[in-house]
Biopython code that builds the backbone (N, CA, C, O; Angstrom):
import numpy as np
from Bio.PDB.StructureBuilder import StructureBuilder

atoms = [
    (1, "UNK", "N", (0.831, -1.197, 0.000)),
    (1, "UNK", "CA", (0.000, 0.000, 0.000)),
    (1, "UNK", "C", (0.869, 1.251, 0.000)),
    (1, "UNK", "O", (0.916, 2.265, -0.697)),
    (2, "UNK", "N", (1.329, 0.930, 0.726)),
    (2, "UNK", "CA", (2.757, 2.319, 0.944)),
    (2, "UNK", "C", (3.527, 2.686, -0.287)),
    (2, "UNK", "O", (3.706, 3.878, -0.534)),
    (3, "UNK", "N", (4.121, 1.504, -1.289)),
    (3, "UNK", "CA", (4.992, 1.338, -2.398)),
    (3, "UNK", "C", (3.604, 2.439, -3.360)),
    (3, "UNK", "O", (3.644, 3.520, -3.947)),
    (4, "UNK", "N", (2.618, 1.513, -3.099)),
    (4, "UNK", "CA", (1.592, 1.957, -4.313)),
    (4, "UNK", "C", (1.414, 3.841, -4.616)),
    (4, "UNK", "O", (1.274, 4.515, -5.637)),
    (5, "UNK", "N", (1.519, 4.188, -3.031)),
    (5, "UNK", "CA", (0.564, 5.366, -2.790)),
    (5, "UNK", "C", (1.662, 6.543, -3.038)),
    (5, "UNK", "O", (1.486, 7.730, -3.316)),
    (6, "UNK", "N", (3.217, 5.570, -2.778)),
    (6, "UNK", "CA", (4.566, 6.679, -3.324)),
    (6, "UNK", "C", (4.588, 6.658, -4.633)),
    (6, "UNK", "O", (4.587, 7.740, -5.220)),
    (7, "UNK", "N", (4.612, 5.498, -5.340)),
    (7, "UNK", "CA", (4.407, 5.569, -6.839)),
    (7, "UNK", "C", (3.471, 6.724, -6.928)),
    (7, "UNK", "O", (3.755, 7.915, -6.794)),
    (8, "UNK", "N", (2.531, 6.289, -7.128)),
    (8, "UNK", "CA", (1.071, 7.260, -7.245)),
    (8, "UNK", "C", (1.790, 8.979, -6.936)),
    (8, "UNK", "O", (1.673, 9.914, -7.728)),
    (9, "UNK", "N", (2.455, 9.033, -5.715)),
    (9, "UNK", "CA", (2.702, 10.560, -5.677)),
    (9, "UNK", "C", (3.508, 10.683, -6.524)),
    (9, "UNK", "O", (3.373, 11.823, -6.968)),
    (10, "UNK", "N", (4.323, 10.151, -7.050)),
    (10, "UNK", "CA", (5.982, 10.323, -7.272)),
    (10, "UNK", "C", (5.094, 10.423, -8.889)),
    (10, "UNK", "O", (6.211, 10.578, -9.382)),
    (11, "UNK", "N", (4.279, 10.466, -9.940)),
    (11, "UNK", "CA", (4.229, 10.347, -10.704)),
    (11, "UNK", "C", (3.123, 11.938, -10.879)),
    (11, "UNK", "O", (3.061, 12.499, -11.973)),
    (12, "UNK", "N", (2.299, 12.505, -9.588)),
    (12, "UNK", "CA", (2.078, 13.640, -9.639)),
    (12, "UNK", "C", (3.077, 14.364, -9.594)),
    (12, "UNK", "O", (2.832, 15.186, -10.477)),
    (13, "UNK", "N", (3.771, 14.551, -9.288)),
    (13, "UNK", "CA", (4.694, 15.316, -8.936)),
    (13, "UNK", "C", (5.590, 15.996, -9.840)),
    (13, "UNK", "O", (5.563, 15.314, -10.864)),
    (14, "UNK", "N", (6.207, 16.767, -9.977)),
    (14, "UNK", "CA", (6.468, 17.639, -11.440)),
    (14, "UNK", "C", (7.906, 17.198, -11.616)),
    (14, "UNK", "O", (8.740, 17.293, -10.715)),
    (15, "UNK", "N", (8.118, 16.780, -12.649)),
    (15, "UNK", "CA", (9.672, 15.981, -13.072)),
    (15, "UNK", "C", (11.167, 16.917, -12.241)),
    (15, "UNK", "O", (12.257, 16.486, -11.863)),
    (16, "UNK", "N", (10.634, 18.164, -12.214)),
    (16, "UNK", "CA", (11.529, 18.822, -11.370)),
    (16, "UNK", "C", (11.985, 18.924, -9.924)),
    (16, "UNK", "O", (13.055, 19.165, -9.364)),
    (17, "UNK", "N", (10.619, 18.614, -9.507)),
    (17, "UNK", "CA", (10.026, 18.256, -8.325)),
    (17, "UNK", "C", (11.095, 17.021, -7.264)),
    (17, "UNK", "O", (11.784, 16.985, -6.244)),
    (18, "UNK", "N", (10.481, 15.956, -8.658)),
    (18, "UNK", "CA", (10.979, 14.773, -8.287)),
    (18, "UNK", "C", (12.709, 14.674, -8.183)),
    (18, "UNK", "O", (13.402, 13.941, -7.478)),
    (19, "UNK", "N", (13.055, 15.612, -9.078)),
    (19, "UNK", "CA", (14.597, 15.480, -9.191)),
    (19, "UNK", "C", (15.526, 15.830, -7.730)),
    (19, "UNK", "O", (16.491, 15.215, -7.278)),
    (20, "UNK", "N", (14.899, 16.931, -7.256)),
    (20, "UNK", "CA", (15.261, 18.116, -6.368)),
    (20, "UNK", "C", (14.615, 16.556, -4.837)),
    (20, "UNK", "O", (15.577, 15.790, -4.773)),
    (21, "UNK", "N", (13.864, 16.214, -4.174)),
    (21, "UNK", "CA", (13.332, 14.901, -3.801)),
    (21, "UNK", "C", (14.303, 13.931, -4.032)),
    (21, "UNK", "O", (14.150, 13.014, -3.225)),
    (22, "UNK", "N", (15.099, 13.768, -4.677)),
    (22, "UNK", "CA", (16.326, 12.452, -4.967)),
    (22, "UNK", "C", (17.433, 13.092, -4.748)),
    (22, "UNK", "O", (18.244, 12.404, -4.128)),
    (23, "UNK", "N", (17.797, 14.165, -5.019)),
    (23, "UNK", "CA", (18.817, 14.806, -4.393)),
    (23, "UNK", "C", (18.713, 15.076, -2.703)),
    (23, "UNK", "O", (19.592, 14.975, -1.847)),
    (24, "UNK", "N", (17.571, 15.380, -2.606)),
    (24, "UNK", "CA", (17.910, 15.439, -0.932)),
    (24, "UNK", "C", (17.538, 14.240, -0.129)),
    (24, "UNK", "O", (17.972, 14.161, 1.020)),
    (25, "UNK", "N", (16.676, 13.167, -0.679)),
    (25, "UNK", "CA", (17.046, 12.060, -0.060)),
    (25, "UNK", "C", (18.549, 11.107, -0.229)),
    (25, "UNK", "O", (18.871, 10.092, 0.389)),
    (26, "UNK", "N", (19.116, 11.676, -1.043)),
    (26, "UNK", "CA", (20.567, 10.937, -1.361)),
    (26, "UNK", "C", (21.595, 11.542, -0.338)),
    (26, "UNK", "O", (22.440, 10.911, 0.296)),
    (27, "UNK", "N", (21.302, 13.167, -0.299)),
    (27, "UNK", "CA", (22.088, 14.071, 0.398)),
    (27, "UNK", "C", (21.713, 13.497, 1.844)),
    (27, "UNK", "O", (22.771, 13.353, 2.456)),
    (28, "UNK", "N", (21.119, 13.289, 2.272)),
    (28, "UNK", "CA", (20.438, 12.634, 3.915)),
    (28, "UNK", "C", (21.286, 10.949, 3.998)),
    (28, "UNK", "O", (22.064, 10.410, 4.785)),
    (29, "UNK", "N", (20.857, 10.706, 3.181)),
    (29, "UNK", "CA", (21.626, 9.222, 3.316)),
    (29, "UNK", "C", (23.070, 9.171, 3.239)),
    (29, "UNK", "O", (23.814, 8.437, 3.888)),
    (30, "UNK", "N", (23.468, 10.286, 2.121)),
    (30, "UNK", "CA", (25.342, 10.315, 2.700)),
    (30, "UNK", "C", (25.660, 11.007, 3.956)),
    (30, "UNK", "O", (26.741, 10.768, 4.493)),
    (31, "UNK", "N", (24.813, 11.862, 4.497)),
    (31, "UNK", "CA", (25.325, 12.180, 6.367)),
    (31, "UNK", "C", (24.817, 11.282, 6.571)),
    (31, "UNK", "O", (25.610, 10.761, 7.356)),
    (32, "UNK", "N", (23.602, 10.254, 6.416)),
    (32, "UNK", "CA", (23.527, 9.056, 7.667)),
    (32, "UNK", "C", (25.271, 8.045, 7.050)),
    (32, "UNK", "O", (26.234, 8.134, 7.812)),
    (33, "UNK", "N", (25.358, 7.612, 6.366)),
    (33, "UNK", "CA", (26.651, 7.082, 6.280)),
    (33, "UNK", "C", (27.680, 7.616, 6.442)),
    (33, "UNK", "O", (28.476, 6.704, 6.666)),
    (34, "UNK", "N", (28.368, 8.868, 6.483)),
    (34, "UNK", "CA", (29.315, 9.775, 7.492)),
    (34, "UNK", "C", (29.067, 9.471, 8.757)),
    (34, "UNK", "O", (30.004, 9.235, 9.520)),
    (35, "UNK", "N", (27.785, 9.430, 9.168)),
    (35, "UNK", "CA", (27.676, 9.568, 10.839)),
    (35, "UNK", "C", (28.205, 8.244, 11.103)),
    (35, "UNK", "O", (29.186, 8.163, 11.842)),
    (36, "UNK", "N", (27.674, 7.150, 10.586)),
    (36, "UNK", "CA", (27.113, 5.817, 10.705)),
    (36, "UNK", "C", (29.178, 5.045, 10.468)),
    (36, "UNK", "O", (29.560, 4.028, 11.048)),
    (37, "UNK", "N", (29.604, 5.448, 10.017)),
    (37, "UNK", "CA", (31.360, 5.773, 9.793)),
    (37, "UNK", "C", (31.874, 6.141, 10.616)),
    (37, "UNK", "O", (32.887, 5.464, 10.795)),
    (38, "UNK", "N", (31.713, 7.324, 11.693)),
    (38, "UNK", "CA", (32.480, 7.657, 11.781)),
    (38, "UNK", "C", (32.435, 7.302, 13.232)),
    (38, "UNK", "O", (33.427, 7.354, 13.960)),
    (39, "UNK", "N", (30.928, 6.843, 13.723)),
    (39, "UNK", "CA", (30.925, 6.106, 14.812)),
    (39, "UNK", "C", (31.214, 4.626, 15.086)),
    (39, "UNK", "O", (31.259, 4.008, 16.149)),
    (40, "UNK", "N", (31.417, 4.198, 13.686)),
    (40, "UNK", "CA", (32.405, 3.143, 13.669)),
    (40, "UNK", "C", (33.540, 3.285, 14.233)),
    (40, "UNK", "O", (33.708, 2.648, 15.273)),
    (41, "UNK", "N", (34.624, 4.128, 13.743)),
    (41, "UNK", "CA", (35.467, 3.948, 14.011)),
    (41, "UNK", "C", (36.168, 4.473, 15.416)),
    (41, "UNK", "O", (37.298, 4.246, 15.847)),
    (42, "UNK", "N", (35.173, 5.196, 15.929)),
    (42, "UNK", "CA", (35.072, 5.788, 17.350)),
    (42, "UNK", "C", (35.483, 4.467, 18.424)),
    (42, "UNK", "O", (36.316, 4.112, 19.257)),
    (43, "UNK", "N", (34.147, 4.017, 17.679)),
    (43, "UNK", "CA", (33.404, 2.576, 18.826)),
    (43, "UNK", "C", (35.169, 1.632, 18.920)),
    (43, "UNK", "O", (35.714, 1.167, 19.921)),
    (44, "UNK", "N", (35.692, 1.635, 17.363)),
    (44, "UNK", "CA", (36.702, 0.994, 17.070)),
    (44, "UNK", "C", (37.919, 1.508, 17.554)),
    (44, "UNK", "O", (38.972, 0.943, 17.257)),
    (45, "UNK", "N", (37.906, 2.300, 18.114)),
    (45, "UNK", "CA", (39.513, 3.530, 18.092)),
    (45, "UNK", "C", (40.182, 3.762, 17.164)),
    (45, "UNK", "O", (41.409, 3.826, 17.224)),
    (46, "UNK", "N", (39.548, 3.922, 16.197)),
    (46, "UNK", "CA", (40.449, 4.513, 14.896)),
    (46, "UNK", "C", (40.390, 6.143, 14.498)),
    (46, "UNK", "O", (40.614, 6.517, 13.347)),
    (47, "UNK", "N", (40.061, 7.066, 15.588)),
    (47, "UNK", "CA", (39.637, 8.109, 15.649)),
    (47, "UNK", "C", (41.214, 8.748, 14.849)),
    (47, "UNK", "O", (42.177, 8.068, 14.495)),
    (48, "UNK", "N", (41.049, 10.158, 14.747)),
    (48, "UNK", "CA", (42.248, 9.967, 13.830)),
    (48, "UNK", "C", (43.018, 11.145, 15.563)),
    (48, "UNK", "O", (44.239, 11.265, 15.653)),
    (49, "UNK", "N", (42.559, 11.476, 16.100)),
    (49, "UNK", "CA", (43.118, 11.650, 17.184)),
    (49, "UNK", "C", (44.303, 10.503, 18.246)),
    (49, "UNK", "O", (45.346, 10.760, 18.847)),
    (50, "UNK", "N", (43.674, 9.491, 18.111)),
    (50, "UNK", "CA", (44.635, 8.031, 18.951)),
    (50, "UNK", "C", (45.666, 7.769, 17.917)),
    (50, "UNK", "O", (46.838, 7.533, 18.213)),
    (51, "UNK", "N", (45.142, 7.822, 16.489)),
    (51, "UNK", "CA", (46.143, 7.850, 15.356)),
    (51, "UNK", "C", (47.105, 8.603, 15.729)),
    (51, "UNK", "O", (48.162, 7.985, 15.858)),
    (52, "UNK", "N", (47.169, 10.024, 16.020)),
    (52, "UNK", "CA", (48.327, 10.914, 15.781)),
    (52, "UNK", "C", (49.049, 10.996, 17.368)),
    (52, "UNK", "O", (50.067, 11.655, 17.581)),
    (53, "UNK", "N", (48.355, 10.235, 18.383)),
    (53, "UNK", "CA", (48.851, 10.070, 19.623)),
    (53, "UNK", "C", (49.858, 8.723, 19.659)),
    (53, "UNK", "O", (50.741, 8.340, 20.427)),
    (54, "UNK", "N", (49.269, 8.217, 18.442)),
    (54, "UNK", "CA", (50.156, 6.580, 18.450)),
    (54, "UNK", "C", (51.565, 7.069, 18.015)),
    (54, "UNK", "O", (52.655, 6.755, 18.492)),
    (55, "UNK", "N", (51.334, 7.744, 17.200)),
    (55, "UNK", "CA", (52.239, 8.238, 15.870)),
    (55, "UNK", "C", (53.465, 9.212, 16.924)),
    (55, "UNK", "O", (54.546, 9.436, 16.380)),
    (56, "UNK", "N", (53.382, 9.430, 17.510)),
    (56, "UNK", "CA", (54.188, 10.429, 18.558)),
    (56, "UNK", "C", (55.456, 9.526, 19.291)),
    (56, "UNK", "O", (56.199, 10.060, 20.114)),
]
sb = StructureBuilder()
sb.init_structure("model")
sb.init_model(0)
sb.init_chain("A")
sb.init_seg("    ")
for serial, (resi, resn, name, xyz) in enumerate(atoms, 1):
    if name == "N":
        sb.init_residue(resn, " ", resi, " ")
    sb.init_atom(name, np.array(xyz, "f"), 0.0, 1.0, " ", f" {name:<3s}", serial, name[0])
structure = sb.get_structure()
């Protein structure tokens, strides 16, 4: 129902519309994968701070 009712909008919607809509859901999903990164490597200690403390 959900798939159906986005189709359905996504096809009102003015080709420009839609373009500007894929750009900022793409733009949202590369900060969730920055965030989602970088608290990886936190969790991991690969911060680049312990890096340059190792490095000393």
């Amino acid at each position: 129902m959900i798939a159906t009712s986005t189709v359905k909008f996504a096809r009102e919607l003015d080709p420009n519309d839609v373009q500007h809509l894929k750009s900022d859901m793409t733009r949202s999903r590369v900060r969730l994968e920055i965030q989602i990164e970088t608290k990886v490597k936190i969790v991991n200690g690969e911060d680049e701070e312990s890096k340059s403390r190792d490095q000393k």
